[in-house]
C-alpha positions in Angstrom: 21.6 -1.9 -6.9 23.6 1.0 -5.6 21.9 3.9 -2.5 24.0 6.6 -2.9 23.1 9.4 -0.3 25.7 12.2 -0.4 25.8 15.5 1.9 26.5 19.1 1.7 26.3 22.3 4.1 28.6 25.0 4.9 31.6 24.1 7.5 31.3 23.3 11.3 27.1 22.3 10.9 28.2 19.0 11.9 27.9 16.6 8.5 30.3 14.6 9.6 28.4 13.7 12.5 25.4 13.4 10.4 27.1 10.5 8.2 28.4 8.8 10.9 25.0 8.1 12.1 23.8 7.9 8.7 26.2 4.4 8.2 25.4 3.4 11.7 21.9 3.5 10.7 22.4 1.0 8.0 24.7 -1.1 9.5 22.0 -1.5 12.6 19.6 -1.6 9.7 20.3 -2.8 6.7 22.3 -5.2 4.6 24.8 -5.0 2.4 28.3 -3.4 2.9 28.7 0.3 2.6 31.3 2.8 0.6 32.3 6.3 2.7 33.6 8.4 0.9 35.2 11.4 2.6 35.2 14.3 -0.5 35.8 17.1 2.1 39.4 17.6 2.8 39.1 19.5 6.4 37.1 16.6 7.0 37.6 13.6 9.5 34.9 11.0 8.6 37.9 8.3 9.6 38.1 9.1 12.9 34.1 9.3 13.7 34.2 5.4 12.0 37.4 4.4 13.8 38.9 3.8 10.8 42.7 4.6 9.9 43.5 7.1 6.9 47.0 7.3 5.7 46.6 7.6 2.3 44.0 9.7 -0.1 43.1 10.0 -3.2 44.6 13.5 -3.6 48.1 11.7 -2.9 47.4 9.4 -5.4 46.4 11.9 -7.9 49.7 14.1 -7.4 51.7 10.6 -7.9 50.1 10.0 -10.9 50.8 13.3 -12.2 54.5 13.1 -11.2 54.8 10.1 -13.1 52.9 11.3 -16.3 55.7 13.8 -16.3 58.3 12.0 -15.8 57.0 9.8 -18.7 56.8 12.4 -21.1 59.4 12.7 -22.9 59.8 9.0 -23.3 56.2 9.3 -25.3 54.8 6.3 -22.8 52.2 9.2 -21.1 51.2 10.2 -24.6 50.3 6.5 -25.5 48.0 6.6 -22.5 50.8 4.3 -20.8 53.3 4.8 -18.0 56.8 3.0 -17.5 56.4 -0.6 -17.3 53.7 -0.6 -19.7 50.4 -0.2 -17.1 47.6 2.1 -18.0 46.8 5.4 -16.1 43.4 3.9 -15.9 45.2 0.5 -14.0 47.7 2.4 -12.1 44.9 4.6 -10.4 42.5 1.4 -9.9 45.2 -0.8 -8.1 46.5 2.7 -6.1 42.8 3.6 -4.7 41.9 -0.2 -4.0 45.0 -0.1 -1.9 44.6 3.0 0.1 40.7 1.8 1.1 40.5 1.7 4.5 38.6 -1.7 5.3 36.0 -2.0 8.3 33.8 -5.0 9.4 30.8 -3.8 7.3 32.2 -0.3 5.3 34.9 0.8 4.2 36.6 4.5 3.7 37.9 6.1 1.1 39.7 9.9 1.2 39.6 12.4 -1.5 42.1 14.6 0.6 43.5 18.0 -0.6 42.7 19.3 -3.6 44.0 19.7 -6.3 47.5 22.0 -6.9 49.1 23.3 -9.9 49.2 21.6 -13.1 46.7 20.0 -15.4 43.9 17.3 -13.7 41.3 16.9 -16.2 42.2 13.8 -17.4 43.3 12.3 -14.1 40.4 13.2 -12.3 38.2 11.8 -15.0 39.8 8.0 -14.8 39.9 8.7 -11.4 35.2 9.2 -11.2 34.9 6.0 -13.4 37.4 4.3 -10.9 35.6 5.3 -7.8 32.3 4.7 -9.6 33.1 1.6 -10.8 34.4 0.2 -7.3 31.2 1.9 -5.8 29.4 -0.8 -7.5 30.2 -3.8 -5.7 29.0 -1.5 -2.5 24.9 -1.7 -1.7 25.5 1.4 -0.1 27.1 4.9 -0.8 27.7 7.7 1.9 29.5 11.0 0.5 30.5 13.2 3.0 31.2 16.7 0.8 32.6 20.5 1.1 31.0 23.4 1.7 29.4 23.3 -2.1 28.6 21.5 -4.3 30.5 22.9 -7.6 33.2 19.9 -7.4 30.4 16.8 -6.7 30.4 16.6 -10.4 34.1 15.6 -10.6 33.7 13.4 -7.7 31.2 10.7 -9.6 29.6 10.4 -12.8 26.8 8.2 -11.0 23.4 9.7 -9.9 22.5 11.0 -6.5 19.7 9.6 -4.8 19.7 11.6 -1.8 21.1 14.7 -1.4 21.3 15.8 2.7 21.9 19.8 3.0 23.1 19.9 6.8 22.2 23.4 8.4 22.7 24.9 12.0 19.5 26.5 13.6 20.2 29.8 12.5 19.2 32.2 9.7 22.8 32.2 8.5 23.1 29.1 8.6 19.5 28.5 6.8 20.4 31.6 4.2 24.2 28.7 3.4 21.8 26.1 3.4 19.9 27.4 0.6 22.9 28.5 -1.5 24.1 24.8 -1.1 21.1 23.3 -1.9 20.6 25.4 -5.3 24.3 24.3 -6.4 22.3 20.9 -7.3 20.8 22.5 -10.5 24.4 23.5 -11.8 25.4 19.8 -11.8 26.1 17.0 -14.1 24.9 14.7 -12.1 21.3 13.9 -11.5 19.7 14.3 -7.6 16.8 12.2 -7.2 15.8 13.7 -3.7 17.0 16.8 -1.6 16.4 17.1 2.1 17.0 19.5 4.8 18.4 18.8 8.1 18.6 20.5 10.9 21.6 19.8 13.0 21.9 20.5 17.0 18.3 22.3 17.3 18.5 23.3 21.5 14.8 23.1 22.2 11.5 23.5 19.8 11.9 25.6 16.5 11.4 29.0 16.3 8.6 30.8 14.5 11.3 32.3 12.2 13.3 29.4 11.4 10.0 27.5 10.0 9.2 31.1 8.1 12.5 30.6 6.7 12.4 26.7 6.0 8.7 27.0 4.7 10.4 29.3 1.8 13.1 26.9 0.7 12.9 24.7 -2.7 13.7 21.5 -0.5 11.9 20.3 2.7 13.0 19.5 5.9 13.6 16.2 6.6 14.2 16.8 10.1 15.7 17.9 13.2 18.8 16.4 15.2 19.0 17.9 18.9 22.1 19.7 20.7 23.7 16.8 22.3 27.0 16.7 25.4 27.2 13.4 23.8 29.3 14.2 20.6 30.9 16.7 22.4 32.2 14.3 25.1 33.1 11.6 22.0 35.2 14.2 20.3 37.4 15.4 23.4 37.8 11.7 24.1 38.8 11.1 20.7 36.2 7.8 20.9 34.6 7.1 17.3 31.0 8.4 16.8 29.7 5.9 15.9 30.1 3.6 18.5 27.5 6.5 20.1 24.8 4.5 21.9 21.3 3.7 20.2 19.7 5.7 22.3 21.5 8.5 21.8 19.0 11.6 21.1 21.0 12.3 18.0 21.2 8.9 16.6 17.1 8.2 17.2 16.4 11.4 15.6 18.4 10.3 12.3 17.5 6.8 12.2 13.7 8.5 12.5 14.4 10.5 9.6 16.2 7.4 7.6 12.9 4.9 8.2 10.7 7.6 6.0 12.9 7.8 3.4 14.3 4.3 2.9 
């Protein structure tokens, strides 16, 4: 059976961080190999895994659609087919299994830029049962998203046992937080659970910030603390998740993680 635990939250709050400690969790922790999927494009999940990313999805898709065109008028695309005789449905499974980036125990794979002009429905739809359907053979799933949640939909047709809204320690950032978090009843897909987390907290929490938490339609899971750490692993371009396991921030997510799984 499959986890999938997928995250959301407004740029810079730090959910990249957040899933990096998230797969280090369950590699210390558990078994089974585990599927990242990077679905925000300004995002760098490769580089907090150490991980190399050449290729995404979003390259593949624009390939296919070159192709489809270029097929046209021969009728193949029509047919469901593309020269040679492969399936759209093929083309895109053998093109994503070869742009996975492999690791000892998960592996990566990039959404990247989205999508330009032209028509994507049908792409993007063999290109959810693809992903799903690879997903499968994973025990784990970790979805690092955008800023909303309006496109998760078109990123899997499976369910969503954990949702993660990742929110700086600020009423702004709380105010996103809850705009994110609401996105879930729009969508297609089902969300078992919905947490709050509370990234880079400096001290204890303000009266205000609970007032403002205690208000929301999803509870706080917890809080990670402001850490020189990351900050030092970024400048040195060294992969998070190679942090230490007694890092503050990782011992306050893997905290958070032993609760819920």
């Amino acid at each position: 059976m499959t986890t999938t635990i997928a995250l959301a939250g407004k740029g810079g709050t730090g959910k990249t961080t957040v899933a990096a400690m998230i797969i280090r969790y369950l590699i210390t922790n558990k078994s089974g190999a585990i599927l990242a999927i990077d679905a925000d494009p300004s995002s760098n999940l490769n580089m907090v895994l150490g991980l190399d990313m050449e290729t995404t999805v979003g390259d593949i898709r624009e390939g296919m659609l070159k192709q489809v065109k270029q097929s046209l008028t021969a009728g193949g695309a029509a047919m469901g087919t593309l020269p040679g005789g492969i399936t759209k449905r093929e083309y895109l499974e053998y093109e994503v299994r070869s742009v996975l980036a492999e690791g000892d125990r998960v592996d990566l794979i990039a959404m990247g830029r989205p999508e330009g002009p032209g028509c994507y429905c049908a792409v993007n739809h063999n290109l959810r049962e693809v992903i799903d359907a690879i997903g499968k053979s994973y025990r784990w799933v970790v979805m690092d998203n955008e800023a909303g949640l309006e496109h998760l939909s078109r990123r899997t047709t499976r369910d969503v046992d954990y949702l993660f809204v990742v929110s700086d320690p600020t009423q702004r950032g709380l105010v996103a937080a809850r705009r994110v978090g609401g996105f879930r009843h729009e969508l297609d897909v089902h969300i078992e659970h919905c947490y709050l987390i509370l990234n880079r907290l400096p001290g204890p929490m303000p009266p205000a910030l609970q007032a403002t938490i205690a208000e929301m339609d999803f509870p706080l899971l917890g809080t990670i603390p402001a850490d020189p750490t990351v900050t030092e692993f970024d400048f040195n371009g060294q992969p998070l998740i190679e942090i230490a396991a007694d890092s503050p921030v990782y011992q306050a997510m893997a905290a958070m993680l032993d609760t819920i799984l």
